[in-house]
N, C-alpha and C positions, 0 to 999 in steps of 0.2 A: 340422322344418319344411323343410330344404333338400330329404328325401326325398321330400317332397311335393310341393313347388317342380319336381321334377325329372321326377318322373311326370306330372304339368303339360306340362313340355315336352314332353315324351313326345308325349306323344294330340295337343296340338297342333302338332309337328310333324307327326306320323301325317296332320291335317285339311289343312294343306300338302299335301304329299304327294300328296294326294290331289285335290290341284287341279292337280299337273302341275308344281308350283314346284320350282326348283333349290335348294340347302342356302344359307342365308347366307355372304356373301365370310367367309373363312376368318382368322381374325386370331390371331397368338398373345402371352404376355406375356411379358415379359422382367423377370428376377429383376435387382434394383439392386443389393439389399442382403440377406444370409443372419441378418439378427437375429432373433430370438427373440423371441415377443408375440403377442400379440392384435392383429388385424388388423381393419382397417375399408373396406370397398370402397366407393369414391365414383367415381359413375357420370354424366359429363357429355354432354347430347345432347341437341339441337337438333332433333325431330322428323319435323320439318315439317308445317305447320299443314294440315288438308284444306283451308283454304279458299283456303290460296295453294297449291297445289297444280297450278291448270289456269291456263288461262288463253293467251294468243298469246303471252306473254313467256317462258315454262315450259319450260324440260327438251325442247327437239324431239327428239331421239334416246329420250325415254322411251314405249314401250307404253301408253297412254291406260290400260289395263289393271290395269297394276301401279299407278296412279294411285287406282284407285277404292277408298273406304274401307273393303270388304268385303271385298278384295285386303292392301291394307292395315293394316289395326287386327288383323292377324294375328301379320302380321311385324314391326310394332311391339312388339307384345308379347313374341315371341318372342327381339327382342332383348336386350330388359330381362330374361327369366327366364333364358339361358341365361349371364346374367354375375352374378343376384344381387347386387346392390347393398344394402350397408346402407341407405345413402344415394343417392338418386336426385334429381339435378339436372334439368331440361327445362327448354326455351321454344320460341316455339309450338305451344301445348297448346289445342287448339280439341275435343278430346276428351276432358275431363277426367273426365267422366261415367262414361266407357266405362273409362278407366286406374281409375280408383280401382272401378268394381264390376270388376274382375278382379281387381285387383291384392289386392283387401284378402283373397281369398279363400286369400293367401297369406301373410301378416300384415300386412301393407301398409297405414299408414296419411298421409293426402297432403294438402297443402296448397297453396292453387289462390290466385295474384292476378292478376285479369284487369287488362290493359291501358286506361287511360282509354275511347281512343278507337280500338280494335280495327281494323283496317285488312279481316279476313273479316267483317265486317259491312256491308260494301260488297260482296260475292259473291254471286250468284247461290245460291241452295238451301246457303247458310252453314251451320256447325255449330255458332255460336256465337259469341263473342268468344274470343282467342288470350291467352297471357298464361304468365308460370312459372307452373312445379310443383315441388314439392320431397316425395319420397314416402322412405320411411322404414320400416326392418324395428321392428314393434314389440315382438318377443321380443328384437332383439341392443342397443335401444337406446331410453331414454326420449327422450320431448321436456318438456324444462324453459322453453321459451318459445320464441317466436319473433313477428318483425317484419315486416308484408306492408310495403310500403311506396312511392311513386313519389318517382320519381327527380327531382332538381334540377336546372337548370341555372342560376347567379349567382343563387339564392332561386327561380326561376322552377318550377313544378313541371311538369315534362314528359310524357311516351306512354309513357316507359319505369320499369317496376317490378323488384322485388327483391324475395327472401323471405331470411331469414338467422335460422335457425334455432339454436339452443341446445339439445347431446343429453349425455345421463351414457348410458354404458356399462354395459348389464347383465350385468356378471360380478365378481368378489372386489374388483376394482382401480377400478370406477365412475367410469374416466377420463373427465374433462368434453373437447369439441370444440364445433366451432362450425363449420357450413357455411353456403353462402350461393349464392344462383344470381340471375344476371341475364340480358339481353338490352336489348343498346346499341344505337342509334341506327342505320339501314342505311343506305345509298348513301352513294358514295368522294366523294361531295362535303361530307360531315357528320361531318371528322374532330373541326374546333374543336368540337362539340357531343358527339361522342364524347368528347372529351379534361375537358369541361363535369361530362359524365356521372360520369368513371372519377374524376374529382376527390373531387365527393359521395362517392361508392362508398367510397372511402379515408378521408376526414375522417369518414363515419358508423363505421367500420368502426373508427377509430384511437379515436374517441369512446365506443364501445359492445363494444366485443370485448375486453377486454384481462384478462380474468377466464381465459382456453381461448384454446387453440391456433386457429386460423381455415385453413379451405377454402373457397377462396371460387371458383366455377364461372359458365361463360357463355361464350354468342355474343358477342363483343366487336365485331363484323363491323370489325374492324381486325387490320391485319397487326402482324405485330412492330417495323415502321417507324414506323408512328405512333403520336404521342406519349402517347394515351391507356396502350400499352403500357410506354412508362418512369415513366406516374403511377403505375400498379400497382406495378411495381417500387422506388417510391421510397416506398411507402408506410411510414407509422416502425414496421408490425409486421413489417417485413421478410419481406415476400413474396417469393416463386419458381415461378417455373412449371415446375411438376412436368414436361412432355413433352422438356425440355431432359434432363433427366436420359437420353434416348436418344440424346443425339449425344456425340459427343466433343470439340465444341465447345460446348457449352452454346446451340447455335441449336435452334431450333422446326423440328416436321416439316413435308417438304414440304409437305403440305395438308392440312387437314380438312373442305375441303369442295371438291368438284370437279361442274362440272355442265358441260352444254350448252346455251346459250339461243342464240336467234335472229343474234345481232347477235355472237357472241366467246364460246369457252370459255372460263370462269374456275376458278381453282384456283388457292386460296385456304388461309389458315391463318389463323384468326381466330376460334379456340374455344380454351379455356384451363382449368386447371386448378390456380388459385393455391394457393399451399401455405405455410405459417408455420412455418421451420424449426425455430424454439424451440418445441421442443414437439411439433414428426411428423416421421416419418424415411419417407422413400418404402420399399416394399419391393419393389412388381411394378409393372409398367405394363402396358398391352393395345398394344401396335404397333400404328401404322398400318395400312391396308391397301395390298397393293403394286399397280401400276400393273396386273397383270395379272389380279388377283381383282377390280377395279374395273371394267376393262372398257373399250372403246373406245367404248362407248354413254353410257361415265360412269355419275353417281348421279342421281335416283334410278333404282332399275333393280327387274326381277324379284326382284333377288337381294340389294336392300337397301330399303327404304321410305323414305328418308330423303337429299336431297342434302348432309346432314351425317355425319360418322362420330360414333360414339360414343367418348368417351375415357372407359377406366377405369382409376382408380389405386387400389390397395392402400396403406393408411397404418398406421403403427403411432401410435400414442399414447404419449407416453413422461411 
């Protein structure tokens, strides 16, 4: 399959190529840990939805160009095949149609929960409703259940969902895991409702997970300062955010999301990659990308589709 997956890339970077497009910002991983195992790559990333995509508020330093989803649903893809994810985490997924008929042609099978009240449904020539995905290699890993589900705030049921899947491991050792991908509440005036959110998130997750190790992935659109980030951390399965494992202090990378809008560049770090000690040991991560593959135009750009980066971690199952 990955021979496959890779001649894939192939022809379709070739269709790139051929458009005049420069190679994707260049990122590389960094080894944590030299253990021995069977590995599972969880791949977290935040799209960006076509339908928020334009607009007066959007990205002014970006190419109208590299915008459009023809330009687009290229290099989308090409992101996701050149890392091979067992597991693939997403939100805003307003293309879900288009990810799953490619994606399956490579084992890929995905699971889609749209958002209540979809925010590109108010868009001009929309692609649909926005919402997670959670896609999955069906040769390296079953699915034994999984949860679509909207989010709570105090009993209240809110705009924002979750998928938290349940996989065995297809090889001698049939290690059980358990991923999970959200997307929290936006604008820096909606931490308490973020904090509302990451609560639920953690009482379902302490409630229903305790069987498998837990990865739990997302746009958290909060920084490491607010408090939603110490709910996670305080959760009783003893969470950790995997991207710390790059510093020497145990802090989060400078950004995982950098853009240009009208009014103030923001650069930002507010995508995560929870990880359940008991139970997975980091082995690699995918680095950031540096200030200078990024660009002075920022994200989205030619050279990435997405004003989010992609995080990916390799996990062993122990």
């Amino acid at each position: 399959m990955a021979s496959n997956i890779n001649t894939r890339l192939e022809e379709l970077q070739g269709e790139i190529k051929k458009l005049g497009l420069s190679t994707l910002i260049k990122r590389d991983f960094v080894n944590v840990c030299s253990d021995d195992g069977i590995a599972i790559r969880v791949m977290q990333w935040n799209m960006l939805a076509q339908g928020l995509s334009s607009g007066a508020d959007n990205f002014i330093k970006c190419p109208p160009e590299a915008l459009d989803w023809s330009t687009r649903k290229l290099r989308v893809l090409e992101e996701i095949l050149r890392y091979q994810p067992t597991v693939l985490c997403m939100q805003e997924v307003d293309n879900f149609d288009y990810l799953i008929e490619n994606l399956s042609s490579y084992g890929y099978l995905g699971i889609f929960k749209e958002k209540p009240s979809s925010p590109c449904l108010f868009q001009a020539n929309n692609c649909g409703p926005d919402g997670c995905a959670l896609f999955y290699q069906s040769s390296k890993v079953t699915l034994s259940k999984s949860d679509s589900i909207i989010l709570e705030e105090n009993g209240v049921k809110c705009n924002q969902v979750s998928i938290i899947a349940h996989f065995i491991t297809k090889d001698k050792y049939q290690k059980q895991f358990i991923v999970g991908t959200t997307h929290l509440k936006a604008k820096k005036d909606f931490s308490d409702v973020r904090m509302l959110q990451g609560q639920f998130i953690s009482k379902y997750l302490e409630d229903n997970c305790n069987d498998a190790p837990v990865i739990f992935c997302g746009d958290f659109n909060a920084e490491p300062s607010e408090s939603v980030y110490s709910v996670m951390k305080s959760c009783k399965l003893g969470l950790s955010s995997s991207y710390t494992l790059l510093s020497k202090d145990d802090s989060e990378p400078k950004y995982t999301t950098w853009k240009i809008r009208p009014k103030a560049e923001e650069c930002h770090t507010i995508d995560y990659v929870w990880y359940q000690k008991k139970g997975l040991k980091v082995k690699s991560i995918l680095d950031v990308a540096s200030d200078e593959e990024i660009g002075k135009d920022r994200l989205p750009s030619f050279r990435y589709p997405s004003d989010h980066l992609s995080l990916v971690c390799d996990f062993i199952v122990l």
